[in-house]
C-alpha positions in Angstrom: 0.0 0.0 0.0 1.6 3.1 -1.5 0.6 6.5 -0.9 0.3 9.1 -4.1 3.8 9.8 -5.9 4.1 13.3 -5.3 7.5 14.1 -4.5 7.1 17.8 -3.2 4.7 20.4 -2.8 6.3 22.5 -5.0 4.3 20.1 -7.9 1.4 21.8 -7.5 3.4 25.2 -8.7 1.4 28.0 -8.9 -1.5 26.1 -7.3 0.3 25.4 -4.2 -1.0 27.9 -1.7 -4.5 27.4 -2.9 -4.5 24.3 -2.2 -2.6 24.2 1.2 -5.4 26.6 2.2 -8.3 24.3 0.8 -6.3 21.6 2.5 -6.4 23.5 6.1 -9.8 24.6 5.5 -10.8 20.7 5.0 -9.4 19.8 8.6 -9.8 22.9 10.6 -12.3 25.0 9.0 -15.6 22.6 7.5 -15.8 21.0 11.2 -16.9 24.5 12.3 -19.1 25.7 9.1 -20.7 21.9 9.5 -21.5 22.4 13.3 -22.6 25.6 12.5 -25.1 24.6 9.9 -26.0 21.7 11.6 -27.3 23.7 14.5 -28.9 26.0 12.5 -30.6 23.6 10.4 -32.3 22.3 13.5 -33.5 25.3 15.4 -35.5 25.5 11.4 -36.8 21.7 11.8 -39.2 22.4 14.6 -40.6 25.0 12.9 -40.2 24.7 8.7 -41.7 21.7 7.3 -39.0 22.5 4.1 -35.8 22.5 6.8 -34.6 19.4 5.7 -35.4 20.0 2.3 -33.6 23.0 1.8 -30.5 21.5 4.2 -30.4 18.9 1.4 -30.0 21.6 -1.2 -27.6 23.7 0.8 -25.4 20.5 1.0 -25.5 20.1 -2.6 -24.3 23.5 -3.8 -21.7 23.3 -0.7 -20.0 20.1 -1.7 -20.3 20.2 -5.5 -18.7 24.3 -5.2 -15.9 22.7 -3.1 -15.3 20.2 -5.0 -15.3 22.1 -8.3 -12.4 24.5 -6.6 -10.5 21.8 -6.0 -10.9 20.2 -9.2 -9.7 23.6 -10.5 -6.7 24.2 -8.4 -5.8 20.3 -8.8 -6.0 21.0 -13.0 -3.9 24.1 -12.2 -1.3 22.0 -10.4 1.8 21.2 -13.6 3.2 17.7 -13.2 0.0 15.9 -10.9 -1.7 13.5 -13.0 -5.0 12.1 -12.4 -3.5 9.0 -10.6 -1.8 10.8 -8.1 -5.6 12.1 -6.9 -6.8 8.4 -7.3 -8.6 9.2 -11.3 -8.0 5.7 -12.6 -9.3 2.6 -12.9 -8.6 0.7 -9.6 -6.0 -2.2 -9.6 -7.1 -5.4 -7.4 -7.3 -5.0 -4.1 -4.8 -6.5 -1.4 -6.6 -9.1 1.2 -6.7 -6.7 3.8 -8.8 -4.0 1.8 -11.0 -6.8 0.5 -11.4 -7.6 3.9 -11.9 -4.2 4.1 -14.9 -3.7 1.5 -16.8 -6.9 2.7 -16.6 -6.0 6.3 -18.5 -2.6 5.4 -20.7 -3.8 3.2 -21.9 -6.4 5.6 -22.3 -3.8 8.3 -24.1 -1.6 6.3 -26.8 -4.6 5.4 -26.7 -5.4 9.2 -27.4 -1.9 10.1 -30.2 -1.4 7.3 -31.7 -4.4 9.4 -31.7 -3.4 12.6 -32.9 0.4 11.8 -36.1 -1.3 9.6 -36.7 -3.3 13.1 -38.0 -0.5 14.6 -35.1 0.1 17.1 -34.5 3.7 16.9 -38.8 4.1 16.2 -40.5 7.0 18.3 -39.2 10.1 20.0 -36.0 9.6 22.3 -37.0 11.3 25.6 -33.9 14.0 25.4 -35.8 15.0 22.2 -39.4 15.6 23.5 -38.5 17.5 26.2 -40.8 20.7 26.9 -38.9 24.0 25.8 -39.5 27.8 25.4 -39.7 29.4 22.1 -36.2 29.9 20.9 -34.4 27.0 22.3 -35.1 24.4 19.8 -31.7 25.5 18.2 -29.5 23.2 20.0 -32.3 20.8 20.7 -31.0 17.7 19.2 -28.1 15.9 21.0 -24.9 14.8 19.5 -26.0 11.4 19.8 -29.3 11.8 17.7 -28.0 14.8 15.2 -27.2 12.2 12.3 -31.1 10.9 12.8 -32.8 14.4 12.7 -30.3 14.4 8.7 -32.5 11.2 7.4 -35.4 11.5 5.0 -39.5 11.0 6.1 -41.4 12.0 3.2 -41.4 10.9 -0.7 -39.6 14.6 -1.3 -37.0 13.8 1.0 -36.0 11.1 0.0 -35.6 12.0 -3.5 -33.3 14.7 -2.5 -31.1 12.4 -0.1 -30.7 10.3 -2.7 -28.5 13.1 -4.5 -27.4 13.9 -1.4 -26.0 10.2 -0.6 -24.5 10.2 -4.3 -22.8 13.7 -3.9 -21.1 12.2 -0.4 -19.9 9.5 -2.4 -18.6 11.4 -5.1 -17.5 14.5 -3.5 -16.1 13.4 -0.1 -14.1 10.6 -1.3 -12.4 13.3 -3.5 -12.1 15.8 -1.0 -10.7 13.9 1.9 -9.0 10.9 -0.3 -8.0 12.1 -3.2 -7.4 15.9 -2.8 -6.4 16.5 0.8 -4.3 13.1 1.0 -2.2 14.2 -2.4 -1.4 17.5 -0.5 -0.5 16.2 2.7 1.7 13.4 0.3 3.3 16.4 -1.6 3.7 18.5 1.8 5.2 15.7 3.5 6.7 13.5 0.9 7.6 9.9 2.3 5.3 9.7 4.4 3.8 6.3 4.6 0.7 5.1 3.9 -0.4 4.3 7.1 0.1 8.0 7.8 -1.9 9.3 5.4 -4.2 7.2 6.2 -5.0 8.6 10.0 -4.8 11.9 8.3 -7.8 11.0 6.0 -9.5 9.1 9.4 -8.3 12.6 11.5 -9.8 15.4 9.2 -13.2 13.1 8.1 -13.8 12.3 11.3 -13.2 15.8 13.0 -15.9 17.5 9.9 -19.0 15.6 11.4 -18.1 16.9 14.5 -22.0 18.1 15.2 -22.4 14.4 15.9 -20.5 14.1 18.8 -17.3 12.5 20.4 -19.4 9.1 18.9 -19.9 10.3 15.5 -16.4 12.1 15.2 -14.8 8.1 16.3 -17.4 6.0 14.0 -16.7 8.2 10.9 -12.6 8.8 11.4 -12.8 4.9 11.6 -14.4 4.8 8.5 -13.0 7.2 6.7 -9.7 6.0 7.7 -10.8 2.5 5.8 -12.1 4.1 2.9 -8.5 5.9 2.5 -7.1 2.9 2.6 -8.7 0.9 0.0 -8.4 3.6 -2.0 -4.3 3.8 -1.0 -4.0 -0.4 -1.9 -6.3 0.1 -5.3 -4.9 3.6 -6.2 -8.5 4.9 -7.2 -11.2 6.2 -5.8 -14.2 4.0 -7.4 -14.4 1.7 -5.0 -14.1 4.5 -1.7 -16.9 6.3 -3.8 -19.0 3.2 -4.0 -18.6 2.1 -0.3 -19.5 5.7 0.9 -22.6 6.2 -1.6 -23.9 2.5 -0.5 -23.5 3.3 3.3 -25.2 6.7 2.4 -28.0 5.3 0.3 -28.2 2.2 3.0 -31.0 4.4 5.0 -33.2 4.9 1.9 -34.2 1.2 2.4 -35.4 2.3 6.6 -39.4 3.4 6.6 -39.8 7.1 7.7 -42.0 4.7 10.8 -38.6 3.2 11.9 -37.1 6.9 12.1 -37.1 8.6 15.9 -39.7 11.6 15.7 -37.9 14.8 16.1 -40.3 17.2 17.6 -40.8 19.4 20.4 -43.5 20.0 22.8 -43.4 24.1 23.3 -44.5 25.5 26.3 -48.0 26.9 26.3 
């Protein structure tokens, strides 16, 4: 497992300070911003029956403008070809990312499973808790913020359906294929396993409106997904995985989803 062949930052040429910034903004700056909006976004659910709707579409101008700018400044870099930034066709897998692939897959099925049991169905009681108008901003806790993100009606779902695809496509090339060829050309020789905690590090720390919990279980993952793409050299099969995980909770009934309303104070 090898990480991209980029020998030293000054490869990237003229298009090395934009994308050292992109780069820091990625790990220090989109954990805030996502907080941020997160919060935001539910202090609207309580009241706007569009909130998620509109969060959808704020997510998919976000990403796809991001990732356009990077595309940009990566097509403005002379001397990094598309297989440094893992644009190729993938070459087979080593046993441990196969491993690797299956192991997420199967979770994902079990997961689908246990949310279309009915587990998570009706209200947690942190949730339905009596507040006074104004304070439904920070209502949700870390633990249920990723919940209050998942689709109820038709509508919904259609949108978090490009949603999940635009994940796939646009975080896998943010935080595997752009960020680890500049922290490969800022630091060249550094191993694989390296860059692979920096890929777990930075995805992990930009869902931090989920919580210490959601900040470990999506640095894990995204600390996999960097390294199958690291052993294949493409991104396919990282933007496959991280649409079908995405997707996964298109396949859960709106009834299996936690309600995530508020009883205001009369």
């Amino acid at each position: 497992m090898t990480g991209p062949d980029l020998t030293s930052f000054a490869a990237f040429g003229p298009a090395q300070l934009a994308a050292a910034i992109i780069a820091v903004y990625l790990v220090v700056g989109e954990p805030f911003v996502g907080y941020v909006l997160h919060r935001r976004f539910e202090g609207r659910l309580r009241s706007d029956p569009a909130a998620r709707r509109s969060f959808y579409q704020r997510l998919l101008v976000l990403e796809w403008g991001l990732a356009a700018v990077t595309l940009v400044v990566w097509l403005a870099a002379p001397g990094v070809g598309a297989a440094e930034v893992g644009l190729r066709l993938p070459s087979v897998p080593g046993p441990v990312a196969l491993l690797v692939v299956v192991a997420l897959l199967v979770l994902s099925v079990l997961s689908v499973r246990a949310l279309r049991s009915g587990a998570l169905a009706g209200p947690p009681p942190e949730v339905l808790r009596r507040t006074r108008p104004g304070d439904a901003r920070h209502a949700e806790p870390p633990g249920h913020a990723a919940l209050a993100l998942l689709p109820r009606s038709r509508s919904e779902r259609r949108l978090f359906a490009l949603v999940g695809v635009t994940a796939g496509v646009c975080e896998e090339w943010l935080y595997r294929g752009f960020l680890l060829a500049v922290a490969a050309a800022l630091a060249p020789g550094l191993p694989a396993l390296a860059l692979v905690l920096v890929a777990g590090v930075a995805f992990g720390l930009a869902h931090a409106y989920q919580g210490l919990t959601g900040v470990l279980t999506t640095g894990v993952l995204g600390s996999l997904l960097a390294g199958v793409h690291l052993s294949t050299g493409s991104l396919l099969l990282p933007v496959l995985l991280h649409a079908a995980i995405d997707l996964r909770f298109l396949l859960v009934p709106s009834s299996a989803l936690p309600s995530a309303s508020v009883v205001p104070v009369r």
